[in-house]
N, C-alpha and C positions, 0 to 999 in steps of 0.2 A: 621279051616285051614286058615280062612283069615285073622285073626285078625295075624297069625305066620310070613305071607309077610306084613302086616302094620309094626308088630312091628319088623322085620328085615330089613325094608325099612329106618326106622326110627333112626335103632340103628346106620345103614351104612351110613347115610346119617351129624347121629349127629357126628360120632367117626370119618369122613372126614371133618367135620366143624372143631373141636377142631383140626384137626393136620393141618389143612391151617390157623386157629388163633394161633395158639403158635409160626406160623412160623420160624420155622428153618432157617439157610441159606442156605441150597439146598432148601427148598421151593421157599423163596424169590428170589434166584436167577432163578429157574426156570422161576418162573411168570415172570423177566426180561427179559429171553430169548424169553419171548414168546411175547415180545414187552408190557407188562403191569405194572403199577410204581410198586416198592419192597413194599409196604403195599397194595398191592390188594390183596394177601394172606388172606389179616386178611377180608375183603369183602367180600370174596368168601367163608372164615369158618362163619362168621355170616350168609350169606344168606345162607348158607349149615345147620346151626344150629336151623335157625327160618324155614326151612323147614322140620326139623326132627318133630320140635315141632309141626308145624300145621298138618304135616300126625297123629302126633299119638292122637289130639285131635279130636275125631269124627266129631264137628263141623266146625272144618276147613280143614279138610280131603282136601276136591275137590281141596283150593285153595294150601294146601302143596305140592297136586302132578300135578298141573300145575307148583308151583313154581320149583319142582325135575326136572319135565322135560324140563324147561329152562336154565338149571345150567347145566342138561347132556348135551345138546343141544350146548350151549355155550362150555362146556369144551372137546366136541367134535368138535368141526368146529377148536377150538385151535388147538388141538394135530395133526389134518390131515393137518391144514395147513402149518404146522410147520416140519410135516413129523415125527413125532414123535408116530408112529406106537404101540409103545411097550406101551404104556400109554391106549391103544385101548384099553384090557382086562379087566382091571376096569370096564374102562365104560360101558362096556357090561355087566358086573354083575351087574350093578346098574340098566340098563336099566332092565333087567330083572326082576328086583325086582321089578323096579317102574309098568312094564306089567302086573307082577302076582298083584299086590297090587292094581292097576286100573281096574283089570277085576273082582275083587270080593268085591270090597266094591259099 
């Protein structure tokens, strides 16, 4: 069972890297809105994408899911700041992921 929350932690975390690196222009302008330059998109799908990779590699497990809960951490203090409430829901699924995924490896 826990290897089902690594590798869902990782699939969510990889399939949210690539769709913040392909950046769109509602991406892009989002992150503008949110006071951050139009290619931090692409920053935020790489650190999202080398965090998929170090969860689902057992050896660097620990530091992929301190990197996960930086990124959620970060990308929640945005959306509250910002009041952008509706972006909450994710994030809580990921946290989720990231608690079951940290409590059994």
């Amino acid at each position: 069972m826990h290897l089902i929350f690594i590798r869902l932690l990782a699939a969510a975390f990889a399939s949210a890297g690539l769709f913040n690196a392909i950046a769109t222009s509602t991406t892009r302008s989002d992150f503008v809105r949110w006071g951050y330059p139009a290619w931090w998109c692409r920053v935020t799908g790489g650190l999202e994408i080398s965090a998929a990779i170090l969860v689902a590699l057992p050896a660097t497990r620990a530091a992929g899911l301190i990197l996960c809960a930086v990124i959620l951490a970060a990308a929640a203090l945005t959306v509250l700041r910002h009041r952008e409430f509706s972006h909450l829901a994710p994030i809580g699924c990921f946290a989720a992921l990231l608690v079951m995924a940290s409590r059994i490896s």
